[in-house]
Every structure is written in structure tokens, then in C-alpha cells.
N, C-alpha and C positions, 0 to 999 in steps of 0.2 A: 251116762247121759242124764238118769236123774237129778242128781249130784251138780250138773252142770248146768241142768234147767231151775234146780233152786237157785244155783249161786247168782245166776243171770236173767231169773223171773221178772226181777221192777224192771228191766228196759222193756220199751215198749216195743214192739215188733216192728212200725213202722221206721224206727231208728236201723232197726240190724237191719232191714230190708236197704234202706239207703247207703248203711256203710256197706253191704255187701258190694253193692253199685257202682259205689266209692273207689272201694277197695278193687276192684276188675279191674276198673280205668286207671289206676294207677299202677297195676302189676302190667298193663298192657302196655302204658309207655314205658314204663321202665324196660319191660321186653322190647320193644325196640329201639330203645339208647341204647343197648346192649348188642341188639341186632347190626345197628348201623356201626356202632365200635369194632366189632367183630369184622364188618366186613371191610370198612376201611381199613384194617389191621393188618387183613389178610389181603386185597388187591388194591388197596387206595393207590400205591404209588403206581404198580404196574397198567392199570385200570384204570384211568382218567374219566375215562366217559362214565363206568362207570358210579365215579360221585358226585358228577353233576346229575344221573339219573336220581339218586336218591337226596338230592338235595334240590333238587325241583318236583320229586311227587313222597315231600316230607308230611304237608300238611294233610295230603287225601288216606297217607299210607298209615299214622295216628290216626286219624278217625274212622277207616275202614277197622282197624284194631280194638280199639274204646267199642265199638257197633260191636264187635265178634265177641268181645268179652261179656257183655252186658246184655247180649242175646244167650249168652251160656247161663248167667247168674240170674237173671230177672224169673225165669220160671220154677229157683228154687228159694227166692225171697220171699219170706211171710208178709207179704205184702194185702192189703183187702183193695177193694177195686178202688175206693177215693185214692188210691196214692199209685195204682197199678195204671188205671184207665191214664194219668196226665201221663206216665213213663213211657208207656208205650206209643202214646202220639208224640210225645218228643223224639221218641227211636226213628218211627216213620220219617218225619221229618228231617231228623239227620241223616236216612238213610239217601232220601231224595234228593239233599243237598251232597252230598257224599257222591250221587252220580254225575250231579250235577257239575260237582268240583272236576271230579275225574276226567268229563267230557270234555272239560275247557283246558285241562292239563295234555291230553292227548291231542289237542287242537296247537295246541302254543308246544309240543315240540315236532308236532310234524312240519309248523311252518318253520321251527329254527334250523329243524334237519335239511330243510329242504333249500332255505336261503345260504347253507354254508356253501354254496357251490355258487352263488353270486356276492361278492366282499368287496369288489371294486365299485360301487353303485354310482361315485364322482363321474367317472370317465366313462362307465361303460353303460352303450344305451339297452342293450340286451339285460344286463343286470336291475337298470334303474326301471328295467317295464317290470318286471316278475317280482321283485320288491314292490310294488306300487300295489298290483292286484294280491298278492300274499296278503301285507298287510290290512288292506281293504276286506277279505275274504273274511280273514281268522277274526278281525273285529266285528264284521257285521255276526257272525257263526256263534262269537263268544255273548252279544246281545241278546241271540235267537236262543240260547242255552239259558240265559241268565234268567230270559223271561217265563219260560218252558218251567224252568227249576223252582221259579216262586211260585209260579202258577199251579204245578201241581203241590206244591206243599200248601199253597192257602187250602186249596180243593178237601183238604184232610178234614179242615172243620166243616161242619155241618150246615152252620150259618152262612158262612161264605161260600162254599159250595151251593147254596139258596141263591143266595143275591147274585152268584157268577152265572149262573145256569139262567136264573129269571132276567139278568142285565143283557147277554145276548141273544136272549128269544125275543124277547120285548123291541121293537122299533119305534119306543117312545125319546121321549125331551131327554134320558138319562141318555140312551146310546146316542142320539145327535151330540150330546155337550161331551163323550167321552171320545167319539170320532170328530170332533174339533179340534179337541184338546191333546189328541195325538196325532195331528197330522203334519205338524213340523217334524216330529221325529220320522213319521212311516216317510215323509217325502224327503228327507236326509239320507235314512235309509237305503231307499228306493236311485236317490242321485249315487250314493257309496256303488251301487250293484252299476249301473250305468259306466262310475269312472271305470271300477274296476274292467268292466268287458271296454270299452270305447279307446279310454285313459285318454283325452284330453291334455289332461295334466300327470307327473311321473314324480315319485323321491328326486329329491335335488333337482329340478325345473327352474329355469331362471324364469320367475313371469312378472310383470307389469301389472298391479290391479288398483283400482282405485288411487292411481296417480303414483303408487310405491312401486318399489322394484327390491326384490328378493328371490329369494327359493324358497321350494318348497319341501319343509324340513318336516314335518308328519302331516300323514293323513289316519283320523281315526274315523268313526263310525260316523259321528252326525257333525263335524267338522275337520276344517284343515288350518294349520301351524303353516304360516310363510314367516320365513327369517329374514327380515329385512336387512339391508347395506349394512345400518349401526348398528346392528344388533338387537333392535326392536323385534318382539314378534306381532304379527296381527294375526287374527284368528277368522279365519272364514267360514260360514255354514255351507257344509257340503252342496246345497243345491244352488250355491253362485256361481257355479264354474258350469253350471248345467239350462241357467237360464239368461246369466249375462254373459258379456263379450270380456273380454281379457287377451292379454298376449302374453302368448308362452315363447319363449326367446331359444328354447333347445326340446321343442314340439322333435324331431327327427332327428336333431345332431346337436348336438353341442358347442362346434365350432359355431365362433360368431364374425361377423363384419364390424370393423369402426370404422366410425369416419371421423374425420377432422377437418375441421373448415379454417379458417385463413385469408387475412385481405391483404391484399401486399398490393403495390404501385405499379400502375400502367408501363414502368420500367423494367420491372420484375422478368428477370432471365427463366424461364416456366420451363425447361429442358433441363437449364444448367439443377434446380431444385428439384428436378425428376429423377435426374441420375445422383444427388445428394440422397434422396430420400427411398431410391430401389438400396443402397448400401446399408444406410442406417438401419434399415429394417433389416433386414438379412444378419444383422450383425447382431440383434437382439434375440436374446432368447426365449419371447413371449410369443414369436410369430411361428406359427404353424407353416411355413412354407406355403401359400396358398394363393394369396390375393396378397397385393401391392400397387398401388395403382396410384396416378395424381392428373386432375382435367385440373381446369377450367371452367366453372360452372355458371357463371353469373360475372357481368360487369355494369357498374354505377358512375357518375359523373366523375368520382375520385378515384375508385379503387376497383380491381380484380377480385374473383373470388376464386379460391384454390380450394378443392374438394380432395384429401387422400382418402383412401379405403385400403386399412389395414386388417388382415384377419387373423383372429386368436380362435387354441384350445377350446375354451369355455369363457364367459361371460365375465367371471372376475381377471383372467388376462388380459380379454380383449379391453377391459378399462382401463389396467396399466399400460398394455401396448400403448394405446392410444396417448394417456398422459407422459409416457417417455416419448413419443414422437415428436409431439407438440412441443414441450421442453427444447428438447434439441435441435430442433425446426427454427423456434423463434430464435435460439441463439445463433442458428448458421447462418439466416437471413441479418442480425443485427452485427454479427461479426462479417461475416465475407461476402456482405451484398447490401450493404446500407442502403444503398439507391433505392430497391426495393420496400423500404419500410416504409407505409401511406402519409403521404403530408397532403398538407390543402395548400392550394393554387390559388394568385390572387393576381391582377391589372391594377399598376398602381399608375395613375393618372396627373400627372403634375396640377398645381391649382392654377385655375386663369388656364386654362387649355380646352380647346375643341372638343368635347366624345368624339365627335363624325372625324374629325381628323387627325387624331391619334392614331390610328394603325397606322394608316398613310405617313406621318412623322416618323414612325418608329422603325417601317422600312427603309427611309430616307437614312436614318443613323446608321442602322446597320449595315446599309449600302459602305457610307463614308467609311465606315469603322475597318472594314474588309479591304476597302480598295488602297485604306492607309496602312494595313498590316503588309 
């Protein structure tokens, strides 16, 4: 040991202190590339689940390693306290985020364990609620961690643990401008907790908002993802679904109603297109068996109006139903019911003729016209 304290005297102690440090954290990962090789070796194929466990808690399971190693070596590092005191507040620190990691990691696969019993989220409305509030939960949980976890790592220093402890005792201008300044987020927050128990709104929701129509394809913590028709997204803060009015088009089901409107001529056989239009439907595959239906809803100086009510699955059927009905509708009226197709009506009055005694003439012809057939 003499011998070896000369050879290595000129390093300075703080150096071998560091590579000690050094040298831990990387015997540590190297021990678990070795670990995870080993056990994927040995049950990767048979074991599935098991390598998605270790391939989703990789990053906490390194760092709880690097912590174990560097908590064994650090108290035999020739370390003096200017290089020991910052090591050991970086430990802390890592260790606090290290729970922090961990907590959010057992939060994100309890919710994936638990969502694999609901897969069909399109169709099924039991699955698209539990999906809704899951994701809602784990987000708002994985915030309350996030903020838990910096807050107590700043707490570690001295100063900031001053100003945190003096900033909420105090009910001065600092905590009014800090409770302003987060009150979009706490009432985001506070709306996510709302959806999540009430749910208004669900995954995959067809809604109307602000004049668009889409679904709703994420909700995170302090806003929600709608996927509009073209593939636009818009982006809404959580507390719009909570303070204005909207329409959710598969609020309970998902089946939907269309309608189709239509002006056809005061000649229009409205039976004969009723039994056309109970077959066509039937015959399509977008219609749920459900509703089928054609009135009469409205008439004007020229024309009828024909109201059908077709009903689909879900919201993007019932739009094709509807466009293949219409299609086929105006062609069965322009092929096998011309009559039917709206024209305008006009009295054409010879010149140099009476108004007042025009009808009266035009009975008079018609008379002749008949009694000479």
C-alpha cells in the first residue's frame, strides 16, 4: 500500500474520489445490461410480459442502481466536504426523483393493465367511459406527482426552502400574482376531475363545437385533442366543455339519425318513393336496422318537401348512409318518376287579350277541344 501511495501520490484525492463515483455508475449499468441480457435469454420468448415490464421501468431501474452503487462508494471516497456536501445533495435529489419516476411508472401501467379489458373503445360505450376517466385520472395523478417531486427536490436547498415556506405563509402581492397565475391551470385541473366523474364528454365522441364537427381523440390534463372531419385537430381547454354549451352526438349511444331533405313536384307519387326508399335502405349496409322513415314536411307555391330519417352505427356511417341515399333517391326520381322533378309554372296570356277574360276563353277552348275529340 506504500508502494502504491507513492506511485499514485500527485493525483489529487478529489479526482479518485470522482472516478470512484464514476467508476460505481458504470459497473452499475453495465450490471444491468447484463441483468436484462440474462433474463431475456432466459424467458424473453416464453415470458412476454415479462419484457415489456423491464422495458417500461428501464429508466427508474438504472437509476435506482447508479443511487445503490454510489451510496456504497461515496462514504469510502477521499472526498473533503467542498466536493462531498454538492454529491450528496445531487444524491438526494436523485433519489427524490427516482420516487418520483417510480410513482408515475406504477401509475401508467396500472392504468394500461387495467384498460386492456377495454380495446374496442369505437363501438363500445362501456369501454369509451372507462377510457375517458382512466385517462383523465393517471393524467391529472401523473401532474400531482410531478409537482410533489420538484417541489420536494427544490425544498433540499436552503434558499428555496426560505422563499417556499416565506411565499406561502405571507398573503402578500407575491401569493395574489402566483394564485392568478395559476389559475388556468388549477381550473383545468379542477374541470379534468369534473369530466372524469360527470363525463359530458367520452374517447371517440362525436361533438359539434364551435361550428366543427369531430371526435374526440385525447383528453389530457389541462386540455382536449378533437379530430375534426379533415383531419384537422383543434385543441380545447379543458374547462370549455364545463362552462359552455356544445353537442355531443353519442352523449349515450352512438347510433345516430340522418335526415335527408328533398323538393320534388306537387305530382310526386310520396308512397310510390316510400316503398323505393324502405328497400334501398335495407339493402345497404350502413343502416343499423332501426329507423327508416319518409313524411312530408313542408309545402311552398312550387314544391313539396320530403324529409327521410335514416339511422346508422355511429356518426361517420350515418353521413354515408345518408350520401348513398340521396344519390340513389335523386337518380330513381330522375329515372322512373320524371314528373316528380320541381319545375315552375307559368300563364302565358296571348297579346291584345283581356286578363279578366282569359280563364273564361280558356274554358271555352277546352270545352270545344273535348266535345271535338
Amino acid at each position: 500500500m506504500a508502494d502504491v501511495d507513492k506511485m499514485f501520490g500527485w493525483i489529487p484525492s478529489w479526482f479518485i474520489g470522482l472516478g470512484l463515483v464514476v467508476g460505481a455508475i458504470m459497473v452499475a449499468l453495465s450490471f444491468y445490461r447484463f441483468a436484462v441480457w440474462l433474463l431475456n435469454r432466459a424467458f424473453g420468448t416464453r415470458r412476454p410480459l415479462l419484457s415489456v415490464f423491464i422495458e417500461r421501468t428501464s429508466g427508474p431501474a438504472q437509476l435506482a442502481l447508479c443511487l445503490a452503487a454510489v451510496a456504497l462508494v461515496l462514504p469510502l471516497a477521499p472526498l473533503d466536504d467542498a466536493f462531498r456536501t454538492p454529491l450528496t445533495r445531487l444524491f438526494v435529489v436523485a433519489f427524490i426523483a427516482l420516487i418520483g419516476w417510480i410513482s408515475t411508472r406504477i401509475v401508467d401501467m396500472s392504468a394500461a393493465r387495467y384498460l386492456q379489458n377495454f380495446r374496442d373503445v369505437t363501438e363500445n360505450f362501456i369501454a369509451r367511459k372507462h377510457v375517458t376517466q382512466i385517462r383523465v385520472f393517471k393524467r391529472v395523478i401523473d401532474t400531482i406527482i410531478v409537482i410533489i417531486t420538484v417541489s420536494a427536490a427544490l425544498m433540499t436547498f436552503d434558499s428555496v426552502r426560505q422563499y417556499g415556506v416565506s411565499l406561502f405563509a405571507s398573503a402578500g402581492a407575491a401569493g395574489i400574482i402566483v394564485g392568478l397565475a395559476s389559475r388556468p391551470l388549477l381550473s383545468n385541473l379542477i374541470a379534468g376531475l369534473q369530466i372524469a366523474i360527470t363525463q359530458p364528454i367520452r374517447i371517440e365522441d362525436a361533438v359539434i363545437i364551435e361550428n366543427e364537427w369531430g371526435w374526440v381523440e385525447d383528453i389530457a390534463a389541462t386540455y382536449v385533442v378533437i379530430r375534426l372531419w379533415d383531419w384537422r385537430r383543434m385543441v380545447v381547454p379543458l374547462s370549455y366543455f364545463i362552462e359552455k354549451p356544445f353537442q355531443n352526438w353519442t352523449r349515450d349511444t352512438a347510433s345516430l339519425i340522418g335526415v335527408i331533405a328533398l323538393h320534388v313536384d306537387y305530382r310526386a307519387d310520396v308512397p310510390r318513393i316510400r316503398r323505393w326508399l324502405e328497400g334501398a335502405v335495407k339493402e345497404s349496409k350502413l343502416w343499423d336496422g332501426a329507423v327508416v322513415n319518409l313524411q312530408v314536411i313542408d309545402a311552398d307555391s312550387r314544391t313539396i318537401e320530403l324529409r327521410a330519417l335514416v339511422s346508422a352505427r355511429n356518426a361517420p356511417q350515418s353521413w354515408d348512409l345518408r350520401c348513398e341515399i340521396r344519390e340513389k333517391l335523386i337518380a330513381f326520381i330522375r329515372d322512373e318518376m320524371p314528373e316528380a322533378l320541381p319545375r315552375e309554372r307559368a300563364i302565358l296570356i296571348p297579346s291584345g287579350g283581356d286578363d279578366d277574360d282569359f280563364p273564361r276563353r280558356a274554358a271555352s277552348e277546352k270545352m270545344r277541344a273535348s266535345a271535338h275529340n
